[in-house]
N, C-alpha and C positions, 0 to 999 in steps of 0.2 A: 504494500500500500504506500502510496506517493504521499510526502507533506510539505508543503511551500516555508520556508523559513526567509523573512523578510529581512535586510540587514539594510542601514541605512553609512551611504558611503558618498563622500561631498556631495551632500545634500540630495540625493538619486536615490529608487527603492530598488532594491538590485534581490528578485527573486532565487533563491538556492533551493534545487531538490532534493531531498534526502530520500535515501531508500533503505527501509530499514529489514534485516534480511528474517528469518524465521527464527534461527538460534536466540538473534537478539533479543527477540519478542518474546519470547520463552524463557529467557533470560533475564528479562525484566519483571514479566509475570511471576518468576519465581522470587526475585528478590522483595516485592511487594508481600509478596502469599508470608512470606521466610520472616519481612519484619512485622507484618500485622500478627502474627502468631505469636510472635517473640514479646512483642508488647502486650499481648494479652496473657501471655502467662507470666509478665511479669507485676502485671496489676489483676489480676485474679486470686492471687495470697493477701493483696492488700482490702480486697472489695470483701471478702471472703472473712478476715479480721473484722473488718468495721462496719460490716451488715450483721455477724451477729454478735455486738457485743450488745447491739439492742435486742439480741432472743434472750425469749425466758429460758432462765437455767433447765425446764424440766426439758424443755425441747433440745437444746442441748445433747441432753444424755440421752435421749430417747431417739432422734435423729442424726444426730451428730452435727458438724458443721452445714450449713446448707447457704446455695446461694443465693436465696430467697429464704428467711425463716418462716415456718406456718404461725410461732405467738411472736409478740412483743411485748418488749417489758422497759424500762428505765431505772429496773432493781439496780444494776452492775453498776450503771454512774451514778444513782443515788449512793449508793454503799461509799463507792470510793470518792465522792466529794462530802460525804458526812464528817469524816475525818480532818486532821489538819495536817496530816502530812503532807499530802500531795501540795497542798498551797507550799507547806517549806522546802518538799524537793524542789517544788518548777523553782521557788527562790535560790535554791541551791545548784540549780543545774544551769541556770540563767547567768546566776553571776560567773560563775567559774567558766561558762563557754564567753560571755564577754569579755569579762577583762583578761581569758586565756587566750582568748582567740588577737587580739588587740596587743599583748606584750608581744605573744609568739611571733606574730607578721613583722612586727617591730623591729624584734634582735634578730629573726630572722635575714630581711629585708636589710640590716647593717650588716650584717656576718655577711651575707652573699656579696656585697656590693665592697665588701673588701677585697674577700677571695676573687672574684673580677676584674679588680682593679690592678691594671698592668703597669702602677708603682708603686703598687706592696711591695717590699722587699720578700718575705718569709710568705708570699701566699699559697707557694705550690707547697709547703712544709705544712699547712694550717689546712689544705687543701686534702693531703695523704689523713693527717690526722680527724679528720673528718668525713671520711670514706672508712676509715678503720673502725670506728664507733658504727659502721652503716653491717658489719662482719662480725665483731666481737663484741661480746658485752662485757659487763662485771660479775653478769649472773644476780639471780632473784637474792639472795643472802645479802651481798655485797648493797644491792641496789637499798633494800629495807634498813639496813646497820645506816646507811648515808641518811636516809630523808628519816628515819626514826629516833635514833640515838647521836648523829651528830648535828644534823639540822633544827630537830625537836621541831619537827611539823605534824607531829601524828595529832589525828583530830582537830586539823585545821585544814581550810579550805584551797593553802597554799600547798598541802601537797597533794589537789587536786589540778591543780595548775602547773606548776615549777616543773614536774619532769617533763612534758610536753614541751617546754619552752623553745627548745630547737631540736627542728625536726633535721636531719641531715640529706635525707632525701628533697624535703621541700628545698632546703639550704640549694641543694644543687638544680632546680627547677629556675632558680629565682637566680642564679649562677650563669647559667644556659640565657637567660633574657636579657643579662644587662651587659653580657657579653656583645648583644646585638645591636648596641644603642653607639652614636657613632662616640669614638673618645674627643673629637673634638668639640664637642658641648661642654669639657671639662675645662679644657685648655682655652677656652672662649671664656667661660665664666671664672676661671683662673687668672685672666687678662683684666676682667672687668673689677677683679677683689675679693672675690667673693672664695671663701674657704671650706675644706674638704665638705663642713659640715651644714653649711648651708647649699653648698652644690648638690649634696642628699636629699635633704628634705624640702628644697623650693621648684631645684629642675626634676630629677631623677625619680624621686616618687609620683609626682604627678603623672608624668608618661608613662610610669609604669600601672597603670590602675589594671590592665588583665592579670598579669602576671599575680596581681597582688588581690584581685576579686576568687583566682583561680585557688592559690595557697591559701588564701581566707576562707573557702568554702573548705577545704581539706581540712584547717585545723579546728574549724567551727563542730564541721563532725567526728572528729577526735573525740573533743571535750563532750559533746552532747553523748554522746553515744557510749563514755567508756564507763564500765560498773569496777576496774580491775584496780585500780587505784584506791576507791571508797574499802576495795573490799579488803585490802590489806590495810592501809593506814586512819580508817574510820570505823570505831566503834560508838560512837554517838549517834542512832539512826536519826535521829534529828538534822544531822547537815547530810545523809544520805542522799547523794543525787536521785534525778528521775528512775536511770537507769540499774542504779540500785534496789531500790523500791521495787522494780518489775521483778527483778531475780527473786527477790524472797518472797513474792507474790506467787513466782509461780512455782520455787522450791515449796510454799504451803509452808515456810516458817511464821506459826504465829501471825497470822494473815489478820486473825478481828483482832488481835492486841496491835499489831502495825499500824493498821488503815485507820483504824478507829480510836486507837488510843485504849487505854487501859478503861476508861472512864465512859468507855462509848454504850449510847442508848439505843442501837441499832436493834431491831427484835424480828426484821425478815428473817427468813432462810437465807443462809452465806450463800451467794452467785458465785461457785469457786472459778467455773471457767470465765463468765462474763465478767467479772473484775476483771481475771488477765487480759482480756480483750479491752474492756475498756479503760484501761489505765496504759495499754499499746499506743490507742486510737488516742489519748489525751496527751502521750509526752511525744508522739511523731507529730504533733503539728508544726509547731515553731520550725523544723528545718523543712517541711515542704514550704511554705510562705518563706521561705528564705530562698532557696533558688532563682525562683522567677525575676527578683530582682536584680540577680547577676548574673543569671543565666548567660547575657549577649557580651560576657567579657568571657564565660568558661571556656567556648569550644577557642575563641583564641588564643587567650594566654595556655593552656592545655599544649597547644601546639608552638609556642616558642619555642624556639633552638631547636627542631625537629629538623629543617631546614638551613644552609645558611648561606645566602648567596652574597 
């Protein structure tokens, strides 16, 4: 089948045929079939979660998950908003993903922009040791003795933060991109007065907003998402993040003394599954409404340094 593609050339419509052959057509068809599949099994676990966390617990057990439920109910998020923890996780998961997310981009975004910098003296030394931390650790013993007994951050919010602070992989993302920026913006605003440290933060950071929408989405869901930190250095469930909360929700530790507090007047029947579901469905929202916002910097900074012409 024939198709006119029109192209406009000093001001003339200069008609082009294309013929597009069988294979391709099959080709095409398949890559449409491949990702409408693909995207529907990938939101079919999520629709799947959050239609029934509004089923009634009996239905539940009796049908099991369904993608339509036959009851409804509002038991599960009655249950888990009667409590006051979930108000102090989202407070605790809120704070630790901003102000981690905001240092980390931070030291991050200086670390790279040194390691880049082609008059660092020692940067291919800071370079190695920084790819070595990316191979070898200190091991969990090592890591706990640090932030426990010599830091004394246990049951504080800062060692829900601090070991995140630089990522070495992102380090090198952010490496990759300022490599790409020309050096003479340096040596221009180096001419005009202007010093290492304001050539950082007036020229450099500005231009770099993918680069840095891109590693900000990575570290935002870090912190939101991680229970593994709380779960070694936080034994006060009170500053227990979101993600904490869920683990023990679904390990069944103490589920009506957790949600409800000791003191709680809650007299339904416990929703064991529809709490997990809907306590999923209340701490995923903040990072879906977070994408869309930066969505149009991810697919490009994503792909800086990938290229380099």
């Amino acid at each position: 089948m024939e198709s006119s593609i029109q192209h406009v050339r000093s001001g003339k419509a200069i008609k082009v045929k294309t013929d597009r052959s069988l294979s391709e057509k099959v080709f095409v068809v398949f890559i449409y079939a491949f990702s409408g599949a693909f995207a529907l099994a990938c939101f079919l676990p999520f629709w799947l979660v959050f239609i029934n966390s509004f089923a009634k617990e009996s239905a539940i057990k009796v049908h099991g998950y369904q993608l339509i439920p036959k009851e409804f109910s509002l038991n599960a998020y009655q249950y888990v908003l009667h409590g006051k923890q979930i108000a102090s996780s989202y407070l605790v998961s809120t704070t630790v993903t901003v102000v981690g997310t905001v240092l980390a981009v931070l030291i991050t975004a200086m670390y790279a922009y040194v390691l880049a910098h082609p008059k660092v003296k020692y940067r291919n030394v800071l370079s190695f040791l920084t790819y070595f931390t990316m191979i070898f650790g200190a091991g969990l013993v090592g890591f706990y003795i640090l932030i426990a007994n010599w830091l004394h951050l246990k049951d504080s919010l800062w060692a829900l933060i601090l070991p995140y602070m630089l990522n070495p992989f992102f380090a090198f993302i952010m490496v990759s991109f300022f490599r790409t920026l020309p050096y003479e913006i340096n040596e221009a605003a180096t001419v005009d007065g202007a010093n290492d440290l304001r050539i950082f933060f007036r020229i450099i950071l500005p231009i770099s907003k993918p680069v840095i929408a891109t590693v900000g989405l990575f570290y935002a869901l870090q912190y939101w998402n991680d229970f593994f930190l709380a779960l070694l250095f936080i034994d006060n469930y009170k500053l227990h993040p979101l993600q904490m909360m869920i683990r023990q929700l679904i390990s069944n530790i103490n589920m009506s003394a957790y949600v409800g507090g000791s003191q709680t007047t809650y007299t339904q029947p416990l929703p064991t599954y529809g709490v997990q579901l809907a306590t999923v469905c209340l701490t995923i929202g903040p990072i879906i409404f977070l994408y869309p916002f930066i969505q149009r910097f991810f697919v490009k900074g994503i792909t800086i340094g990938a290229l380099k012409g």
